[in-house]
N, C-alpha and C positions, 0 to 999 in steps of 0.2 A: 504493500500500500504506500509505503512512505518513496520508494523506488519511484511507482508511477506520478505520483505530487511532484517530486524530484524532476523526471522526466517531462511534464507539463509544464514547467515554469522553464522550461530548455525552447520549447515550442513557437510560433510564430504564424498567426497572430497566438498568443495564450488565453487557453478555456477557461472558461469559470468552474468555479467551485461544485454548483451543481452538474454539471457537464462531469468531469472529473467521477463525480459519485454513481451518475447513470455508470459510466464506465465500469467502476466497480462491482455494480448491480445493485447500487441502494436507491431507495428512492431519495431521501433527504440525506441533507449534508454536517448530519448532526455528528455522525461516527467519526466524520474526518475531523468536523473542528473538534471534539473532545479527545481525540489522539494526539492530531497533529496541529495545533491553535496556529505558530506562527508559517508554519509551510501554506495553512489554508489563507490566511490575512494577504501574507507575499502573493498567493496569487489571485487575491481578490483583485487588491491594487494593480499590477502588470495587468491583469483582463482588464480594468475600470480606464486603464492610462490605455490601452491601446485602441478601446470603444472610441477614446476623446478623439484619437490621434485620426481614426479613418473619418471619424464625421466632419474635422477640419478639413483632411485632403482631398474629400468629394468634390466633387465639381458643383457649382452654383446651378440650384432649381430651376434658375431660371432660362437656361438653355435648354431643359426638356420638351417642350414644346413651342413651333411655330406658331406664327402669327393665324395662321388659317386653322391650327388646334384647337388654338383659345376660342376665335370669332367661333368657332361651330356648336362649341359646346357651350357660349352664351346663346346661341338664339335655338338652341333645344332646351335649356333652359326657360329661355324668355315663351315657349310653347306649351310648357307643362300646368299643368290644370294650380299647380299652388308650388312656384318656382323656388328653388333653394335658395339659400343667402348667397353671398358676394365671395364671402369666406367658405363658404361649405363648397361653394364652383371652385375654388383656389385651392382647398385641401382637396376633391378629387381627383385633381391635376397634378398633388404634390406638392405644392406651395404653399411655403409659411403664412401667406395672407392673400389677400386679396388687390394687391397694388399692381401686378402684371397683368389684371384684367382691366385696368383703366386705359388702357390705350384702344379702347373701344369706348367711349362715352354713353354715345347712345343705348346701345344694347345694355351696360349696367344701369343705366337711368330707366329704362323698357322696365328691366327686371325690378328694380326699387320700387316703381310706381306698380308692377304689378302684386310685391307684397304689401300695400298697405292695406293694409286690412278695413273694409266699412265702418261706419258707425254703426258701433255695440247695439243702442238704442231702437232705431227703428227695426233694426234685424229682430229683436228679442222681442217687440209689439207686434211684428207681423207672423213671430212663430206664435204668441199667446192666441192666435186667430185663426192658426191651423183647423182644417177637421178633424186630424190625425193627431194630435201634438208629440212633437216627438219630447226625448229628454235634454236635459242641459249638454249631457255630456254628446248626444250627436249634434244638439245644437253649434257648440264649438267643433268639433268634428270640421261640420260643413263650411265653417268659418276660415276652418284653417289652426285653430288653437289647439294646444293638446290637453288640455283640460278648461273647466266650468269655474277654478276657480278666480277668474280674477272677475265673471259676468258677479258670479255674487260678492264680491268685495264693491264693485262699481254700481250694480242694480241690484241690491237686496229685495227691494220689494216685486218686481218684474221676475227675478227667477221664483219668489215666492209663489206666485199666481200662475207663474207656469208650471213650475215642481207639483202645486194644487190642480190645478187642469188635469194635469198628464194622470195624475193619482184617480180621480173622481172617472176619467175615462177609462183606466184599466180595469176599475169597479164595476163600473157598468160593461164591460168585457167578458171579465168575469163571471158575471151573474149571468149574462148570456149566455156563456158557457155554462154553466150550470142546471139553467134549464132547459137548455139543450138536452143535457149528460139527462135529466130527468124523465123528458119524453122517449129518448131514447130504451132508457130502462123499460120501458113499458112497451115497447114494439113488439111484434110476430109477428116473423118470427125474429128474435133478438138475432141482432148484428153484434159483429166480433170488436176487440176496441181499435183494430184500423177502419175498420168500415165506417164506425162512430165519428173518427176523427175526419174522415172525407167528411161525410154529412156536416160535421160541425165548423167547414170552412178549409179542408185540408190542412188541419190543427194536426201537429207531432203530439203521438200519446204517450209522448214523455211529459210532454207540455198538460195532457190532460193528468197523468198520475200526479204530477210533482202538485197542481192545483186543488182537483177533487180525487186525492189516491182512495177513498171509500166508496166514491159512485162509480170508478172506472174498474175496481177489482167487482165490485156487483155484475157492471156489464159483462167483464172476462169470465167470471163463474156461471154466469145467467147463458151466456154463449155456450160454454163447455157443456154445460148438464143438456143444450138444444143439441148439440152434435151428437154425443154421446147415444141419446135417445133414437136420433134420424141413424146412425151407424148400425143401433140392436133392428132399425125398422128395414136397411136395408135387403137383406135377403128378401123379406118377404113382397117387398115391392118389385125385386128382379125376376122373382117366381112369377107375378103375376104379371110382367111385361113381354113374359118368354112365352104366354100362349095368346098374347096379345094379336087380331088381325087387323087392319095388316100388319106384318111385322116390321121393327122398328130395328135401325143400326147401333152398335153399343155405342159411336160418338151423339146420336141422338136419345138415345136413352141418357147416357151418362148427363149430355146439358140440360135435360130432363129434369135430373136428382140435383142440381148442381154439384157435380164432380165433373171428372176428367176419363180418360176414355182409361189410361196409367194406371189413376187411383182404383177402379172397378175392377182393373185388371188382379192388379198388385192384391188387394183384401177380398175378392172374388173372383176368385180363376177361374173354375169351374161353371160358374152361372154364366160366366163374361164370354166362355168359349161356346155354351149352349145356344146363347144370345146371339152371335155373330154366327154361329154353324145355321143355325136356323133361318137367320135374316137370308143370307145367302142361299139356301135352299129354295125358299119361299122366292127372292126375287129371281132367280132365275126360269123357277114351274110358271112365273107370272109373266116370264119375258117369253116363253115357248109358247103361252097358251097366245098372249097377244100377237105373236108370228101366225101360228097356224089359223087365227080366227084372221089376221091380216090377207093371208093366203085365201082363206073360205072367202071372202068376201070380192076379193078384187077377179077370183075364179069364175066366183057367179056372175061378177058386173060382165066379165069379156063374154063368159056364155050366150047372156041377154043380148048382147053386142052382135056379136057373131049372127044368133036368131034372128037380127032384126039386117041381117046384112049390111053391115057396118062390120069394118075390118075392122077387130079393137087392136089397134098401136095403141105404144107405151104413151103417146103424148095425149090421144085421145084417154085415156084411161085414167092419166094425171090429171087432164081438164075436169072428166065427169064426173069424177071421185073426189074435185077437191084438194089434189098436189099430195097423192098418198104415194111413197118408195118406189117405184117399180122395179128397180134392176136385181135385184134381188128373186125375181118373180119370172121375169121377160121371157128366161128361155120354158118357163113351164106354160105360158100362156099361148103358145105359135098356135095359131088354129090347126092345123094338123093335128094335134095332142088334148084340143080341149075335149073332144068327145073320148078321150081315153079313160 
């Protein structure tokens, strides 16, 4: 330990004390100075004199950036919705102050005049006359100040009557919300507490718990015990869906029950797979029977056709029938064949 202290103060530029201790694997540099007091001091001082020495021989701030630097990042500046100081443009840039941005007048004058901030006054009468009121604290916000308190040091009574506004209308918010939450309770079938919170304005039912946590855990239990009961009812509803005529598909059964085609799957396989075998069955016997009665029909029209000597082509056939398929049919229909 004392070797490598020894060996750091050899060094160029030389480490600090902490540096030194990482090295060693400590985090603090308590071990070294209660070992080694003056080897740690020696090289406080050599790191402390050679910090001095390179911030002296830097080269001047002031050749970091041209003239076409500066002007650019004044008038993005002089653009921005609530522009930075003179100094805060000047420390972006690296500069002790703000005197390398004076060789632009105009643009620092732009920017001054665009943070003067309005009169306090009429701003804080025309929020007390809001719909909405908002608080002190967005009031300043939108001002530009990072806090309310200098409006109440200057307008004590004006934030009073606004701080009162804002209170009396979150009151009446609330109570709104409340009776809301009340009607609610009393629905069927009861809504879950997101569905509530749509209803009551696309409110977060965070925002409902943390306000009425009594009326919203009613709602969530009052929900639970409605589900619970429609889950025990379930089967017996899919049983009597399944000899239902005509038959129904499991995505319209399921938007039926309000579920998903998934959920019926997933908690009844078996009903869900009778329900679709069956659907399928059905529409297909129904699709055969409307073919072959398609067939009987357009057979007898060409017959009666034929009888009355009228060659029935396919376009006559579309005309007298109304624009019913033909090609499907055409080659069964050749007079040759109808008397078969």
């Amino acid at each position: 330990m004392k070797r490598l202290l020894l060996t750091a103060l050899e060094e160029n530029p030389p480490p600090s004390a902490q540096e030194v201790a990482r090295r060693l694997g400590y985090k603090h540099t308590t071990s070294l100075s209660t070992r080694y007091p003056a080897l740690c001091k020696l090289l406080t001082a050599r790191h402390r004199q050679s910090r001095r020495h390179r911030h002296r021989t830097q080269p001047s701030s002031k050749l970091r950036h041209d003239a076409a630097t500066l002007e650019r990042a004044l008038r993005q500046a002089v653009e921005e919705r609530v522009p930075p100081s003179l100094k805060e443009i000047g420390r972006s840039l690296g500069y002790a102050s703000e005197i390398p941005l004076r060789r632009f007048p105009r643009l620092c004058e732009a920017i001054v005049s665009r943070r003067r901030r309005p009169s306090l006054k009429p701003e804080l009468q025309q929020a007390l006359k809001e719909k909405v009121p908002r608080s002190l604290n967005q009031i300043a916000q939108r001002l530009g100040y990072q806090s309310a308190s200098s409006f109440r040091s200057r307008f004590p009574d004006l934030c009073k009557a606004i701080t009162a506004r804002r209170r009396e209308w979150l009151a009446k918010q609330r109570n709104t919300l409340r009776t809301g939450l009340e009607a609610i309770l009393r629905e069927n079938p009861p809504p879950s507490p997101n569905q509530a919170a749509i209803q009551l304005g696309d409110k977060h039912v965070q925002e409902l718990k943390k306000y009425y946590p009594q009326l919203t855990h009613a709602i969530s239990r009052r929900h639970a015990v409605y589900q619970r009961a429609q889950f025990k009812n379930l089967p017996k509803k899919l049983k009597e869906i399944l000899y239902e005529e005509p038959s129904s598909s499991l995505g319209a059964v399921a938007s039926r029950l309000g579920h998903t085609p998934e959920y019926l799957k997933k908690h009844f396989p078996e009903l869900s797979s009778a329900i679709t075998k069956r659907h399928a069955q059905l529409s297909r016997k129904r699709s055969l029977e409307k073919t072959k009665d398609a067939k009987q029909r357009v057979r007898q029209f060409a017959l009666d056709l034929h009888a009355a000597g009228v060659y029935p082509s396919a376009h006559r056939l579309r005309k007298e029938m109304n624009g019913p398929t033909l090609g499907t049919f055409r080659a069964k229909l050749h007079p040759t064949r109808l008397k078969a």
